[in-house]
C-alpha positions in Angstrom: -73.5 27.4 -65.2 -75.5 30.6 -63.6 -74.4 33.9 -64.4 -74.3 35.6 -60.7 -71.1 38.4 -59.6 -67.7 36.4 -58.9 -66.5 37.0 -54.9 -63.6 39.6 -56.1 -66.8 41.7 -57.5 -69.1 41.5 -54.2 -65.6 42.4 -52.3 -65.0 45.1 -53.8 -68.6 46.1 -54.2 -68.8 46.0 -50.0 -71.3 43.2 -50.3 -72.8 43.1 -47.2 -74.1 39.4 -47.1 -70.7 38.4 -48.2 -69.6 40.1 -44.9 -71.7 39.0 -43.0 -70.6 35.7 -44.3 -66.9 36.3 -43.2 -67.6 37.8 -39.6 -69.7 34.7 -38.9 -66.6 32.5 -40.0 -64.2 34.5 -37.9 -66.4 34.4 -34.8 -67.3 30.9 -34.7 -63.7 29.8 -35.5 -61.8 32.1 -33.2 -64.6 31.4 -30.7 -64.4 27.5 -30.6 -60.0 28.0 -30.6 -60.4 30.3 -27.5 -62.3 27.2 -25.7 -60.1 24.8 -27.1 -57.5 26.9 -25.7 -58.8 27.3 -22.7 -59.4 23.1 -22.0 -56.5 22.1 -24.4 -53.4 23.7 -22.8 -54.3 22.9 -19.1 -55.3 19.8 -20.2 -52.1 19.2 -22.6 -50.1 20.5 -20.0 -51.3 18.2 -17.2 -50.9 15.4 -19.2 -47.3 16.1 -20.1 -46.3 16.3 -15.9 -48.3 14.0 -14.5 -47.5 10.4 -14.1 -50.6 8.0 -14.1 -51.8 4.5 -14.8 -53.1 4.6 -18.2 -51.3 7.5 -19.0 -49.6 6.1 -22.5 -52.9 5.3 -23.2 -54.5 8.6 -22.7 -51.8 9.9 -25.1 -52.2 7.9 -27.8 -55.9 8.6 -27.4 -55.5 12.3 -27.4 -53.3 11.9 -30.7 -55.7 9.7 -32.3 -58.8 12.3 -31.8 -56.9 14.7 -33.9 -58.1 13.1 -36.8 -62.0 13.0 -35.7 -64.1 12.7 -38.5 -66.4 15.9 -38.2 -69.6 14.2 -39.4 -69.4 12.0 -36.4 -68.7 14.8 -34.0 -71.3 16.9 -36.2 -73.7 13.9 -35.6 -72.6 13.4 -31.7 -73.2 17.6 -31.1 -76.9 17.1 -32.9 -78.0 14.3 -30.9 -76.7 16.3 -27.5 -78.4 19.5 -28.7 -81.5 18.0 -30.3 -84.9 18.9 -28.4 -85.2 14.9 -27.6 -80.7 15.3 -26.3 -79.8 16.3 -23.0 -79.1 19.9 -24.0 -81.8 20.0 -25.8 -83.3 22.6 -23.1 -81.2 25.0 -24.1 -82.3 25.5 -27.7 -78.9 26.0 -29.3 -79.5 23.7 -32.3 -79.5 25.5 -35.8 -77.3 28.3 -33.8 -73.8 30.0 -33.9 -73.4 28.6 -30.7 -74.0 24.9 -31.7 -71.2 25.7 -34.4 -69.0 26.8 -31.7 -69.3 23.6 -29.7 -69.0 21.1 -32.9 -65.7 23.2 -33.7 -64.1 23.3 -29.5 -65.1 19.1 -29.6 -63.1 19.5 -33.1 -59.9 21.5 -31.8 -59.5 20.6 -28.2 -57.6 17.6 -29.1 -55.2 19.3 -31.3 -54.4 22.0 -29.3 -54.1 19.7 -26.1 -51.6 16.9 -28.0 -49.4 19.5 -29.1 -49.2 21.3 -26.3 -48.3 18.2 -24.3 -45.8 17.1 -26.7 -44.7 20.9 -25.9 -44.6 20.8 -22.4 -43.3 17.7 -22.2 -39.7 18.6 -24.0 -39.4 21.8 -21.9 -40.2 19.8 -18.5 -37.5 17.3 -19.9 -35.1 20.2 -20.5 -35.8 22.1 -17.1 -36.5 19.4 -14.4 -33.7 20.2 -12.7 -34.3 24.1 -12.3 -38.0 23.5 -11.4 -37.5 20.8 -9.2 -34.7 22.9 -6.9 -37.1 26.1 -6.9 -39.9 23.4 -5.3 -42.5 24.3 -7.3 -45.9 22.1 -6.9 -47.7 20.9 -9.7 -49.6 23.5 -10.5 -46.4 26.1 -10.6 -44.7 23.4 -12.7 -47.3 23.7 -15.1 -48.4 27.7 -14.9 -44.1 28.2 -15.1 -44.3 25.9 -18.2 -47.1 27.1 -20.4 -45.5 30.7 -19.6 -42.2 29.5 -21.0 -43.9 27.8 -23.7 -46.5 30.7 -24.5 -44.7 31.8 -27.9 -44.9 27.6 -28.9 -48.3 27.5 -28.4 -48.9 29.7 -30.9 -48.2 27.1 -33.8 -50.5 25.2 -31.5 -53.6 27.6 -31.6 -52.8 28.1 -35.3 -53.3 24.6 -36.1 -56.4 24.6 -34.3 -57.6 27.8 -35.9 -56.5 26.0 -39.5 -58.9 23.0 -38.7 -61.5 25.7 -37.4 -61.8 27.8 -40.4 -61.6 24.8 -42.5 -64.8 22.9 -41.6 -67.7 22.9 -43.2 -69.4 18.8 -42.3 -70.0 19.1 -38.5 -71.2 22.8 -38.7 -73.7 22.3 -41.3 -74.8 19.5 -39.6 -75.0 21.3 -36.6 -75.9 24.8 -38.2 -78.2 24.3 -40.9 -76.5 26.5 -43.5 -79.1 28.5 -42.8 -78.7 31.8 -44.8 -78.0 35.4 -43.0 -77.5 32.8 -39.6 -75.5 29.8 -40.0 -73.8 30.2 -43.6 -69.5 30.8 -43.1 -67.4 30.4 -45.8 -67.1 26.7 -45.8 -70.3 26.0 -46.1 -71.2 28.9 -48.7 -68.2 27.7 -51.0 -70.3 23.7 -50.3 -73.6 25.4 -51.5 -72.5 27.4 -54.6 -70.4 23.9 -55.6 -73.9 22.2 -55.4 -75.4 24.9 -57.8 -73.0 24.5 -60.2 -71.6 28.5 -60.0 -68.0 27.1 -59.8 -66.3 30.4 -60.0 -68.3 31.7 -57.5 -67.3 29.0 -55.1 -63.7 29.3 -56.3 -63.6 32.9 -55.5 -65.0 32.0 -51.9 -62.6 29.4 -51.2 -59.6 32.1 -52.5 -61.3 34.7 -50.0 -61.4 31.8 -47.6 -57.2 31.1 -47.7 -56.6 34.7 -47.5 -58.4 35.3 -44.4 -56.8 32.2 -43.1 -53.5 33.5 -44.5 -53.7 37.0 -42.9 -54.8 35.6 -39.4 -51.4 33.5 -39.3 -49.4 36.2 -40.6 -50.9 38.3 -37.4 -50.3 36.1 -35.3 -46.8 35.6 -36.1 -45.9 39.4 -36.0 -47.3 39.3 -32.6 -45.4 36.4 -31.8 -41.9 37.7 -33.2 -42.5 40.8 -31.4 -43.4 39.5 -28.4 -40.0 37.3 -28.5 -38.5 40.6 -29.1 -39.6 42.3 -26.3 -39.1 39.3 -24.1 -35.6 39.7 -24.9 
């Protein structure tokens, strides 16, 4: 087994590849949640008051493509971005930003089925009251997620949980390529590959505490913000 510094030692010695490490992981994450956020909850939302043919369908669909397998959608964004793909202009393979997109295909359904499920019981509880202030659809739904807005937040957190927890459509997507496309997922895949096991352990306990300190943020914002919204 090599004998390289454990994580707790290049933490506390400021190592700044480490860092690097974690501020790519943040970014990519939160960056792909913010797009799934901004798809998902009009999306979810739409779904939830809007009556369709097919529409028990679409749900069941959105439900089932929380479980995508992120090889596939790994393999699906590669193929897209490739030079020979119809993005392939663009020249995002092998990037941050191809991480991004392989993590939004990722999230968008989660954050979009729960917030319909979401919607959907508040719509059920306030019919009434919307439909006498004769809101149009797109009140309904703006007066909704605004009602719903500290819900959500279990909703974006899920989505940031599956985010910060990939590692097989980003390096598929990414490259693993060191100082440019290595997170914490995929660092903690690499060092298991080499064998430095508490290397990788120390990564993946650096790993749950970021993820641990982002929900305990967001939930004091959340409490407070029910605080102050009375």
């Amino acid at each position: 087994m090599p004998d390289g510094p454990s994580a707790l030692q290049l933490v506390l010695s400021g190592d700044p590849a480490l860092f690097a490490i974690v501020r790519l992981s943040l970014y990519v994450s939160l960056s792909a949640v913010a797009l799934a956020a901004l798809i998902g909850i009009p999306l979810g939302a739409w779904i939830a008051l809007t009556r369709f043919p097919g529409r028990q369908g679409i749900i069941v669909l959105l439900n089932a493509l929380m479980g995508l397998p992120p090889v596939v959608v790994g393999l699906a964004v590669y193929l897209a971005l490739s030079r020979s793909g119809p993005l392939g202009a663009f020249g995002l393979l092998f990037t941050a930003s191809a991480m991004i997109v392989a993590q939004t295909v990722l999230v968008t359904p989660i954050i979009a089925a729960l917030t319909r499920q979401t919607i959907e019981d508040l719509w059920l509880e306030y019919r009434d009251e919307l439909t006498a202030m004769n809101l149009g659809p797109l009140g309904r739904i703006m007066a909704l997620i605004w009602d719903a807005r500290f819900s959500l937040v279990t909703a974006l957190l899920a989505g940031f949980g599956r985010a910060a927890a990939e590692v097989g459509a980003i390096i598929i997507v990414g490259g693993n390529i060191e100082g440019f496309t290595r997170t914490m997922t995929t660092a903690i895949a690499l060092e298991t590959s080499k064998g430095d096991l508490p290397l990788a352990v120390g990564l993946g306990l650096v790993l749950i505490s970021i993820v641990i300190a982002v929900n305990a943020l967001a939930w004091s914002v959340r409490r407070a913000g029910e605080r102050l919204a009375g």
